[in-house]
PDB file of N, CA, C and O in Angstrom, chain B, residues numbered from 101:
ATOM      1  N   UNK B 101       0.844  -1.174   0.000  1.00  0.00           N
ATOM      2  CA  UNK B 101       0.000   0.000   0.000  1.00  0.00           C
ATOM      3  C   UNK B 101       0.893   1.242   0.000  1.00  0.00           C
ATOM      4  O   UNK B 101       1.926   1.348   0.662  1.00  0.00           O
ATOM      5  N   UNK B 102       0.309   2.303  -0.933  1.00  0.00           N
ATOM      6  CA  UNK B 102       1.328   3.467  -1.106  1.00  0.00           C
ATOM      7  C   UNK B 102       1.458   4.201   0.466  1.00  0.00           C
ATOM      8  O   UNK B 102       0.822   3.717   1.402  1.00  0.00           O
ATOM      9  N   UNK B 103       2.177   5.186   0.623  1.00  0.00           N
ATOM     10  CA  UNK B 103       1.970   6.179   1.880  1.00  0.00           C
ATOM     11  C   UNK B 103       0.835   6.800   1.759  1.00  0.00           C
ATOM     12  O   UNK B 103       0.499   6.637   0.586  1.00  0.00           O
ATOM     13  N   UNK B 104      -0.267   7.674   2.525  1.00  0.00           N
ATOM     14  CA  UNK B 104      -1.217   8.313   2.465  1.00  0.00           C
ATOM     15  C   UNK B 104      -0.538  10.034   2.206  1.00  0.00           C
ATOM     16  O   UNK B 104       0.681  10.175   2.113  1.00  0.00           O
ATOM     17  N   UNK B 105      -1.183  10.859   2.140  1.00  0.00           N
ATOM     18  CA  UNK B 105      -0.917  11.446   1.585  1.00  0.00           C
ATOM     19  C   UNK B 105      -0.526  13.028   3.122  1.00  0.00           C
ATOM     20  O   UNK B 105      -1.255  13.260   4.086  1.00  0.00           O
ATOM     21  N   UNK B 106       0.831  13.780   2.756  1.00  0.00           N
ATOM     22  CA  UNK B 106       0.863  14.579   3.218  1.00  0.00           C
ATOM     23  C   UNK B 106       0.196  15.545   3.761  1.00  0.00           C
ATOM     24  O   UNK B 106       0.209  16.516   3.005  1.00  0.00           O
ATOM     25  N   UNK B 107      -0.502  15.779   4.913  1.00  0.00           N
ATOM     26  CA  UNK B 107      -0.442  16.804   5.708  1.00  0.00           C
ATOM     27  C   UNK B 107      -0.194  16.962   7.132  1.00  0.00           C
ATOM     28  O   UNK B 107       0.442  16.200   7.860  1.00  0.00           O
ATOM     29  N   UNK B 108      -0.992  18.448   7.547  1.00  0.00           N
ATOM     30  CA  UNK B 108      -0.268  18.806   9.369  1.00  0.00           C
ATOM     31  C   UNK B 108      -0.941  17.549   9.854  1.00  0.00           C
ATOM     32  O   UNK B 108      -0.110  17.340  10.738  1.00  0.00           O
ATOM     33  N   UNK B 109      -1.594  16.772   9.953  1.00  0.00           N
ATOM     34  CA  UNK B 109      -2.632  15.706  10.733  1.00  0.00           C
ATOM     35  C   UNK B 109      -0.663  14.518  11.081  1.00  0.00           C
ATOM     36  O   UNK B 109      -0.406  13.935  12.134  1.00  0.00           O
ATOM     37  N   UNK B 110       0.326  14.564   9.742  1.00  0.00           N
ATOM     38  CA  UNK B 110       0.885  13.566   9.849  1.00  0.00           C
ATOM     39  C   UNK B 110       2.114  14.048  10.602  1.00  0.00           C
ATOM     40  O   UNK B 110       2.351  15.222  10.888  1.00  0.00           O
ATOM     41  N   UNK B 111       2.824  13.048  10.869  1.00  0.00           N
ATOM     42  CA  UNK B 111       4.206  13.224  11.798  1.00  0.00           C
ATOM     43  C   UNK B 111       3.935  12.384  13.127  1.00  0.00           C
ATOM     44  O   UNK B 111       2.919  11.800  13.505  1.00  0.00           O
ATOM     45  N   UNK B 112       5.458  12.555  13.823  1.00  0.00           N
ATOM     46  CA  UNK B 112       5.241  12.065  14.893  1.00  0.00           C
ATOM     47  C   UNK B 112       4.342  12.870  16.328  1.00  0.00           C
ATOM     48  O   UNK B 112       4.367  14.041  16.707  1.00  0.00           O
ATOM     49  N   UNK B 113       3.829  12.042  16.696  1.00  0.00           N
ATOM     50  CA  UNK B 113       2.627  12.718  17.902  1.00  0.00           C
ATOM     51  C   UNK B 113       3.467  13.521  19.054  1.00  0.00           C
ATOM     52  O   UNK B 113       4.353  13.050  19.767  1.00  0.00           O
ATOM     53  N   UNK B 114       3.143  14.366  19.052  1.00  0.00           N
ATOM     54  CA  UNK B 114       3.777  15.585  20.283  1.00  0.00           C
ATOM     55  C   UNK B 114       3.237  15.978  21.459  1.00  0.00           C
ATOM     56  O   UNK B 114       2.067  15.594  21.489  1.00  0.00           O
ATOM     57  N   UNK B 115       3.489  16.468  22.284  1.00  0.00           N
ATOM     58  CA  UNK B 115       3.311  15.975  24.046  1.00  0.00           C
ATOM     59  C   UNK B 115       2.294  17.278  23.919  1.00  0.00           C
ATOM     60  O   UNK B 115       1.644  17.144  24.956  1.00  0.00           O
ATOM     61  N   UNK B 116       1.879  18.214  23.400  1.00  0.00           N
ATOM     62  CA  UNK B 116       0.802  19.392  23.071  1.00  0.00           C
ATOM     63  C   UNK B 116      -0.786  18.552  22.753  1.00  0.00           C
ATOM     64  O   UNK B 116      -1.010  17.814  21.794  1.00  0.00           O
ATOM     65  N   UNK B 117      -1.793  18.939  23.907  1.00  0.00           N
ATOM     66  CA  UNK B 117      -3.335  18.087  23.342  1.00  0.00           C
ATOM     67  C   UNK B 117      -4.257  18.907  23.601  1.00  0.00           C
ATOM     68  O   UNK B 117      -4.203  19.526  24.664  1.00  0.00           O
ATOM     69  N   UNK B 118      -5.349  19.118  22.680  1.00  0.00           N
ATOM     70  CA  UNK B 118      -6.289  20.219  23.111  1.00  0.00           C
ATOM     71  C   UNK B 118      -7.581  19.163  22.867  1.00  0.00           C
ATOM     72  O   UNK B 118      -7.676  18.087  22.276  1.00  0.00           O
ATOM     73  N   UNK B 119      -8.405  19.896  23.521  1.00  0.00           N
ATOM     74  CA  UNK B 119     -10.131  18.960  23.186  1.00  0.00           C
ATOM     75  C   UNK B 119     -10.898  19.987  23.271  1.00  0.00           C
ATOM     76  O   UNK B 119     -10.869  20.959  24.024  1.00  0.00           O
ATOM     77  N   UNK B 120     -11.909  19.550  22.042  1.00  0.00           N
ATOM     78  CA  UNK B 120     -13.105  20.501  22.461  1.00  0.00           C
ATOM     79  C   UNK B 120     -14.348  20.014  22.290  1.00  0.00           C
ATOM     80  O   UNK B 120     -14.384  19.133  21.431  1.00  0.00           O
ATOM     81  N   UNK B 121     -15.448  20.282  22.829  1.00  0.00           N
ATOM     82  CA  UNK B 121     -16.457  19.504  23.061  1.00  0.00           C
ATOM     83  C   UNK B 121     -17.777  20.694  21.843  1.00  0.00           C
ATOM     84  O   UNK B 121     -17.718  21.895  21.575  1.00  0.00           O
ATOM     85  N   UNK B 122     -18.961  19.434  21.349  1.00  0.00           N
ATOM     86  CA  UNK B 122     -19.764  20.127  21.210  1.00  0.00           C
ATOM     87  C   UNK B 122     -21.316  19.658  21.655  1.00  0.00           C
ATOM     88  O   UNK B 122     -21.233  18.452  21.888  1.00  0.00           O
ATOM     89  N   UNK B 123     -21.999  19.883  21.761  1.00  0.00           N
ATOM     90  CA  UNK B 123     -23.649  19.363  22.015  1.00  0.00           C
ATOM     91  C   UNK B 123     -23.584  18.125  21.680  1.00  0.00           C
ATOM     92  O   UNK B 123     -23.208  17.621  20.621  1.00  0.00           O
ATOM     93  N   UNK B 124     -24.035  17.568  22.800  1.00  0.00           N
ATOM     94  CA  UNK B 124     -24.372  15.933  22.210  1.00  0.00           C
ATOM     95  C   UNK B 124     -25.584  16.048  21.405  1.00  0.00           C
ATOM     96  O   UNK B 124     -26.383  16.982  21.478  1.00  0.00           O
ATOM     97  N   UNK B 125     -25.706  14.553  20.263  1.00  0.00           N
ATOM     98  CA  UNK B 125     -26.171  14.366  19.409  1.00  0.00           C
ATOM     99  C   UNK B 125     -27.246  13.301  20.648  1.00  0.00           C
ATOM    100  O   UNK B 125     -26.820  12.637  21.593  1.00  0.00           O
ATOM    101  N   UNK B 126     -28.873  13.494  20.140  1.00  0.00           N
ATOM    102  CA  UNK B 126     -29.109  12.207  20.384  1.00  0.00           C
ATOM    103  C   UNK B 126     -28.748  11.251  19.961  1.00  0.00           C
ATOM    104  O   UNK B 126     -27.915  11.119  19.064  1.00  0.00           O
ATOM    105  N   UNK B 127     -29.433  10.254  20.658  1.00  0.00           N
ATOM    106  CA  UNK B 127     -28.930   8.677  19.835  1.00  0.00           C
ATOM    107  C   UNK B 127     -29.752   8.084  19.179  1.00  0.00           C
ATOM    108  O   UNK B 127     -29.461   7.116  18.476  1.00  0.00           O
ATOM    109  N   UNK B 128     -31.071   8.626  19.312  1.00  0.00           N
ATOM    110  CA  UNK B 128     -32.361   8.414  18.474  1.00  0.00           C
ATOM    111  C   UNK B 128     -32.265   9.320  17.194  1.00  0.00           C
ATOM    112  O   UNK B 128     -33.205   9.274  16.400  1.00  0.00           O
ATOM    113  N   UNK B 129     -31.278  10.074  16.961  1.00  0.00           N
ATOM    114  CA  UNK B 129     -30.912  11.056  15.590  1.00  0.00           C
ATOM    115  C   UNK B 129     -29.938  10.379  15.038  1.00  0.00           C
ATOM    116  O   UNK B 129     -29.730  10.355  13.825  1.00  0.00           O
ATOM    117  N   UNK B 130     -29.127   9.648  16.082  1.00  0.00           N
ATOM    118  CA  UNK B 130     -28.213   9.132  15.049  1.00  0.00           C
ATOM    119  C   UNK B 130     -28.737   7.473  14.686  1.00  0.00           C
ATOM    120  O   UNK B 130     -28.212   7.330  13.582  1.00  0.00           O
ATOM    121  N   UNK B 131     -29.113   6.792  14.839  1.00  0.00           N
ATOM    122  CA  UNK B 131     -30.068   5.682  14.943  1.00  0.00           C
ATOM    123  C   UNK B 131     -30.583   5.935  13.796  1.00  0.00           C
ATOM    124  O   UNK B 131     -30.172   5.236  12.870  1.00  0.00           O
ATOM    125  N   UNK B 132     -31.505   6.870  13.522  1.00  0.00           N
ATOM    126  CA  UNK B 132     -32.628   7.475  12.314  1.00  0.00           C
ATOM    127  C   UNK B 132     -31.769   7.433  11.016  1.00  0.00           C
ATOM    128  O   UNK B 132     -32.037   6.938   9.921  1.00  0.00           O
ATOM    129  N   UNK B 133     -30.327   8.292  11.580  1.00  0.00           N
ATOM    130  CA  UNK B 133     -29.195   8.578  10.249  1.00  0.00           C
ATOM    131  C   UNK B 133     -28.944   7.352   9.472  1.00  0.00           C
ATOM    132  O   UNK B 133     -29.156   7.109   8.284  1.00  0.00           O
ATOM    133  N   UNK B 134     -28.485   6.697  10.337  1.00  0.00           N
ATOM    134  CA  UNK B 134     -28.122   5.156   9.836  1.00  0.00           C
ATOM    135  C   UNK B 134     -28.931   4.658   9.193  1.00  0.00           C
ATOM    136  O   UNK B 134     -28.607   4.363   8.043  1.00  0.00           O
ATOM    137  N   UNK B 135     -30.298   4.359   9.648  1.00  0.00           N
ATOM    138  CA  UNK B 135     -31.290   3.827   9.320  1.00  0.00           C
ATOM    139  C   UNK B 135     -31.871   4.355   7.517  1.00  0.00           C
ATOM    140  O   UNK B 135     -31.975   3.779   6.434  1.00  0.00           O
ATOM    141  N   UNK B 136     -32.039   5.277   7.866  1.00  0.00           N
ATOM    142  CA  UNK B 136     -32.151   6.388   6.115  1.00  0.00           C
ATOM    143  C   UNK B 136     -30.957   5.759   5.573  1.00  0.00           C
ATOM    144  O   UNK B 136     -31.234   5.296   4.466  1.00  0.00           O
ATOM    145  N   UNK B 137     -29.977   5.589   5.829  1.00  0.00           N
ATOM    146  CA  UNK B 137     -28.828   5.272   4.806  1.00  0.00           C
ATOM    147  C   UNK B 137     -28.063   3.908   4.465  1.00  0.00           C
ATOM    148  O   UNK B 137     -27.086   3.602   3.783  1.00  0.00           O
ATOM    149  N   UNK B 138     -29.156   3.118   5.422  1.00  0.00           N
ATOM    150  CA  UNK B 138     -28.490   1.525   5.395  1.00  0.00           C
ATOM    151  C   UNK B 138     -27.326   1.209   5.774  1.00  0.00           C
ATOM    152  O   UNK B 138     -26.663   0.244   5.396  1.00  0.00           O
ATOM    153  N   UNK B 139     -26.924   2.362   6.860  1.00  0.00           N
ATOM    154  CA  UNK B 139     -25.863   1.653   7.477  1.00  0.00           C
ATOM    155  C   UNK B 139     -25.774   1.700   9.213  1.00  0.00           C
ATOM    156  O   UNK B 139     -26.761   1.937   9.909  1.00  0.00           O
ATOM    157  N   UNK B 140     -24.362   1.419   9.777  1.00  0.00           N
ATOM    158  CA  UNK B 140     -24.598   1.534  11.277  1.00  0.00           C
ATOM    159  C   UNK B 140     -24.538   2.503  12.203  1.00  0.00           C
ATOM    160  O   UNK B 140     -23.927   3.433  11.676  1.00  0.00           O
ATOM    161  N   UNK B 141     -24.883   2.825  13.448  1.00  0.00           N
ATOM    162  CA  UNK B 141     -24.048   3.900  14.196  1.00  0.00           C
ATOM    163  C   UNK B 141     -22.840   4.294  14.180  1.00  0.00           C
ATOM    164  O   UNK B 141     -22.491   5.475  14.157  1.00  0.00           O
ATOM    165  N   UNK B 142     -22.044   3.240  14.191  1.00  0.00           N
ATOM    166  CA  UNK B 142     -20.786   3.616  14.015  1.00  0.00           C
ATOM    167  C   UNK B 142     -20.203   4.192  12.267  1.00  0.00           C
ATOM    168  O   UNK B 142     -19.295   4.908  11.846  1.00  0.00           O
ATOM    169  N   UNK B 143     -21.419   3.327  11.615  1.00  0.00           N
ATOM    170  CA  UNK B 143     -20.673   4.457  10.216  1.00  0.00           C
ATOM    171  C   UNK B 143     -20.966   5.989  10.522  1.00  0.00           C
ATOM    172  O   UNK B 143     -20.210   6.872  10.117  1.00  0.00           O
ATOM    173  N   UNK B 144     -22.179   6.261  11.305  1.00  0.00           N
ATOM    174  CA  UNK B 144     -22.970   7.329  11.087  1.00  0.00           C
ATOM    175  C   UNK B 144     -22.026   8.196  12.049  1.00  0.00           C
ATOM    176  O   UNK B 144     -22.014   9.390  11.751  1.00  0.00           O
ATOM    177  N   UNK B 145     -21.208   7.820  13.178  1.00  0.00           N
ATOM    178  CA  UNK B 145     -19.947   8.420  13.896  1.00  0.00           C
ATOM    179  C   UNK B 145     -18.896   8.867  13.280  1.00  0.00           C
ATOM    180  O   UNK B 145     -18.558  10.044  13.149  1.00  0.00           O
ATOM    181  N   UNK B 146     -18.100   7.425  12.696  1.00  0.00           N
ATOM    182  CA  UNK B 146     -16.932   8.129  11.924  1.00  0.00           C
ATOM    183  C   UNK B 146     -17.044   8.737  10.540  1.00  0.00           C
ATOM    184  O   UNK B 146     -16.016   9.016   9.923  1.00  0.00           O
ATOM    185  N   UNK B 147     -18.015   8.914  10.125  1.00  0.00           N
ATOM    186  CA  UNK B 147     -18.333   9.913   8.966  1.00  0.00           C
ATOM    187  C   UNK B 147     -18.316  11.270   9.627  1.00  0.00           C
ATOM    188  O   UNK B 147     -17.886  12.247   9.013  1.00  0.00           O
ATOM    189  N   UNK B 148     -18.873  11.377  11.136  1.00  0.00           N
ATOM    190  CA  UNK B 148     -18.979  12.727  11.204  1.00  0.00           C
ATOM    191  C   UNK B 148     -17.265  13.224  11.906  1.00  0.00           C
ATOM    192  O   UNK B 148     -16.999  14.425  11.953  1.00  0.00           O
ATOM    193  N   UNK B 149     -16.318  12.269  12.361  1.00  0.00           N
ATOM    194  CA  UNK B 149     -15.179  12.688  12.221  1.00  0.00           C
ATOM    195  C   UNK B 149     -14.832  12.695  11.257  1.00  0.00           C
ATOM    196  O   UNK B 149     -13.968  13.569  11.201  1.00  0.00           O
ATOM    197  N   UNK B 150     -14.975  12.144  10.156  1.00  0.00           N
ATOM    198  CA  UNK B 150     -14.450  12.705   9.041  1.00  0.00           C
ATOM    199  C   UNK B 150     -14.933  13.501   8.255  1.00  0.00           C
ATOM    200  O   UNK B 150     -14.324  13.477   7.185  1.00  0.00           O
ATOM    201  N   UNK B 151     -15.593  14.069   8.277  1.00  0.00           N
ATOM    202  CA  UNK B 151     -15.846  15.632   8.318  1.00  0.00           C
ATOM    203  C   UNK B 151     -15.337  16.423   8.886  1.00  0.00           C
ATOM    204  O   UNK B 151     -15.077  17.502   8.354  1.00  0.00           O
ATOM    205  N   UNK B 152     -15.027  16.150  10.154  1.00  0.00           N
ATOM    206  CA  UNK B 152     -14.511  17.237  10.984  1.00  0.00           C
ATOM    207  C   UNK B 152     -13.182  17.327  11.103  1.00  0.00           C
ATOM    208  O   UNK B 152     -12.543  18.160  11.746  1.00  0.00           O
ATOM    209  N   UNK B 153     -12.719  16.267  10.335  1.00  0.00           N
ATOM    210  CA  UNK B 153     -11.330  16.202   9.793  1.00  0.00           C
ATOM    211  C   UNK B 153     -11.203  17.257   8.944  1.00  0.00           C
ATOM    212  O   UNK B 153     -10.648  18.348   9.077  1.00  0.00           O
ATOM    213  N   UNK B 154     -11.855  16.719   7.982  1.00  0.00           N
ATOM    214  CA  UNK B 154     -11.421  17.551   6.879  1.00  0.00           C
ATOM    215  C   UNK B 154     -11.870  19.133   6.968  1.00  0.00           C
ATOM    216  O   UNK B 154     -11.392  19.975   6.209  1.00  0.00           O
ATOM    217  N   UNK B 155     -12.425  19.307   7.546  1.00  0.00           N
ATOM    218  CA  UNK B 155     -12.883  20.752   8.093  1.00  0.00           C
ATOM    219  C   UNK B 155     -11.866  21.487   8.255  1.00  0.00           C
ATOM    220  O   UNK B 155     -11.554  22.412   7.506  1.00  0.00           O
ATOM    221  N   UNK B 156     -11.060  21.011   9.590  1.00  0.00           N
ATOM    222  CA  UNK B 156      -9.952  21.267  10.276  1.00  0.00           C
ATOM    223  C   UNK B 156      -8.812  21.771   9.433  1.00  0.00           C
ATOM    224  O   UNK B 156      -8.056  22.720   9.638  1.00  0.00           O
ATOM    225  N   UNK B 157      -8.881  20.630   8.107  1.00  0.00           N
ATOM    226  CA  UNK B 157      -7.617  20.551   6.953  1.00  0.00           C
ATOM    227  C   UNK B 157      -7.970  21.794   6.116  1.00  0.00           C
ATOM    228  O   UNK B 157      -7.131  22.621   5.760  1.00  0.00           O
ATOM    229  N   UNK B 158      -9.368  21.859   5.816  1.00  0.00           N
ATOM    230  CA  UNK B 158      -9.595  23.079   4.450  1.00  0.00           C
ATOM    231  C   UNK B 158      -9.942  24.135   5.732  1.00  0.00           C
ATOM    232  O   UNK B 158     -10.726  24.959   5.261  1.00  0.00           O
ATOM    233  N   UNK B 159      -9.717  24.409   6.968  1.00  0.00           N
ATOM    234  CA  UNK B 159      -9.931  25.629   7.566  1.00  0.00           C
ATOM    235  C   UNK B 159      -7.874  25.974   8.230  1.00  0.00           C
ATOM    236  O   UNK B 159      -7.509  26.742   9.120  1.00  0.00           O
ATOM    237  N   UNK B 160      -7.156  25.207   7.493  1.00  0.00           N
ATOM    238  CA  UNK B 160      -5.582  25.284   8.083  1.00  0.00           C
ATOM    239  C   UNK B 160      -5.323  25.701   6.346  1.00  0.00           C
ATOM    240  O   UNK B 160      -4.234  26.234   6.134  1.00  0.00           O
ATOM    241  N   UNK B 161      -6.282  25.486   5.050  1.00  0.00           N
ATOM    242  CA  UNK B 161      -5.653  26.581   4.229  1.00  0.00           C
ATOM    243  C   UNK B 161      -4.977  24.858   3.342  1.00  0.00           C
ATOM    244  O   UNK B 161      -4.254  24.983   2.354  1.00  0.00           O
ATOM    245  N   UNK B 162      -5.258  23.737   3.751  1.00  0.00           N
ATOM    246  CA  UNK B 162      -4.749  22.703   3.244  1.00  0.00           C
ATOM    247  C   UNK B 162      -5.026  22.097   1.766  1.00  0.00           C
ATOM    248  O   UNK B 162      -6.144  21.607   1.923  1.00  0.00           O
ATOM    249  N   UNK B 163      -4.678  21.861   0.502  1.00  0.00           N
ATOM    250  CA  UNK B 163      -5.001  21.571  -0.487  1.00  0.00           C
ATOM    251  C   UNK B 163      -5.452  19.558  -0.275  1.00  0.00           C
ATOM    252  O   UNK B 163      -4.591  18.709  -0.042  1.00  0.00           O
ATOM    253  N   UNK B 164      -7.091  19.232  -0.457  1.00  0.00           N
ATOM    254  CA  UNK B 164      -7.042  17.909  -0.220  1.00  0.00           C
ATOM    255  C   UNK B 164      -7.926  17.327  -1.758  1.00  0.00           C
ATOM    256  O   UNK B 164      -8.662  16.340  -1.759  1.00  0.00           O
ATOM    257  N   UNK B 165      -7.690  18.042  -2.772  1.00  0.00           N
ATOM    258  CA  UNK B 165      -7.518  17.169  -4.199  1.00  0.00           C
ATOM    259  C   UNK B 165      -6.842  16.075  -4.181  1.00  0.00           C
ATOM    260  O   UNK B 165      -5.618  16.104  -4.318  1.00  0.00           O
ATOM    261  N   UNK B 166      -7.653  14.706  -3.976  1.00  0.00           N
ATOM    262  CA  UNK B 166      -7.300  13.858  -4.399  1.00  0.00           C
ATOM    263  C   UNK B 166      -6.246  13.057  -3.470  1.00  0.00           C
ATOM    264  O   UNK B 166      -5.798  11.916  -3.574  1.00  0.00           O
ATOM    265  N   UNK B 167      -6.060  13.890  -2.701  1.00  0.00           N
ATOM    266  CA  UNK B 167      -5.609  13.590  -0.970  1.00  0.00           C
ATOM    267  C   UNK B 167      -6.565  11.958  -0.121  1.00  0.00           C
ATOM    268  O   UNK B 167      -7.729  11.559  -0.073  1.00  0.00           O
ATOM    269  N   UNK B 168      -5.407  11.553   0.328  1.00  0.00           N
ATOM    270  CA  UNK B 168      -5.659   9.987   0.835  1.00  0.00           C
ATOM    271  C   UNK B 168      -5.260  10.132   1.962  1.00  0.00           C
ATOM    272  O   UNK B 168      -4.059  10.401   1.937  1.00  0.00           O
ATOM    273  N   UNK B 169      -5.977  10.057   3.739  1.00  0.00           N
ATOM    274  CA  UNK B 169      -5.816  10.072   4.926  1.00  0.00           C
ATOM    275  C   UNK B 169      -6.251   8.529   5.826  1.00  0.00           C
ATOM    276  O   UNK B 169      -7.341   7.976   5.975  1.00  0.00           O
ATOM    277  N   UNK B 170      -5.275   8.280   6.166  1.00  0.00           N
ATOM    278  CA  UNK B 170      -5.247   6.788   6.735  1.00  0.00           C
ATOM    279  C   UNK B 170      -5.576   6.949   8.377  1.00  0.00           C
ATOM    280  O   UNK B 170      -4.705   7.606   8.949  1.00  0.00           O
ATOM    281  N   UNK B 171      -6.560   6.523   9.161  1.00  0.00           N
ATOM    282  CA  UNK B 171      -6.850   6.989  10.507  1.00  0.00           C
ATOM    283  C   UNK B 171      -6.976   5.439  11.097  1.00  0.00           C
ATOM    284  O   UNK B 171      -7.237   4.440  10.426  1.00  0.00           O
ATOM    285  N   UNK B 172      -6.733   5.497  12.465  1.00  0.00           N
ATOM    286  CA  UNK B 172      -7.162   4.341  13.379  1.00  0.00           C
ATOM    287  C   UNK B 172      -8.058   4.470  14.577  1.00  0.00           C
ATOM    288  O   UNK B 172      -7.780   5.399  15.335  1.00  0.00           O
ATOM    289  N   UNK B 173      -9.049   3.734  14.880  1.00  0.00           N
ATOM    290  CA  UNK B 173      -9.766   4.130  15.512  1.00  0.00           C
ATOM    291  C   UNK B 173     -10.253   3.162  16.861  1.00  0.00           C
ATOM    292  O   UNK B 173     -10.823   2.071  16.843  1.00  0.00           O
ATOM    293  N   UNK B 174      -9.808   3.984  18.020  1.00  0.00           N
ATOM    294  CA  UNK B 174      -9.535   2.643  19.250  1.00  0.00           C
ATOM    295  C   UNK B 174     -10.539   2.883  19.656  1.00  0.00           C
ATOM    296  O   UNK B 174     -10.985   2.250  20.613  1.00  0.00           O
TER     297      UNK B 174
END
């Protein structure tokens, strides 16, 4: 498999951590999501981090044409 593709998201992890919180979602909204789209909660989760990925990337000014991001999820 090739490397994924360059940006700030990559490198080695640094001792600096911020969090920020927003409104919880019900779980009967996200339940519904899934449901409309034939898939699970958990797709209906990490879709919305990945969004908020890429948010992050096109709000840092990041070019993601065609851009490939490899994530793990514990």
């Amino acid at each position: 498999m090739d490397n994924d593709s360059a940006t700030s998201l990559k490198g080695r992890p640094g001792g600096s951590k911020a969090v920020a919180w927003c409104e919880p979602l019900p779980l009967t909204d996200v339940k519904a999501a899934g449901k409309a789209l034939g898939c699970s909660v958990n797709d209906v989760l990490l879709a919305c981090v990945a969004g908020a990925m890429r948010e992050y990337l096109v709000g840092r000014g990041e070019s993601l044409q065609g851009a490939e991001l490899r994530a793990m999820c514990r």
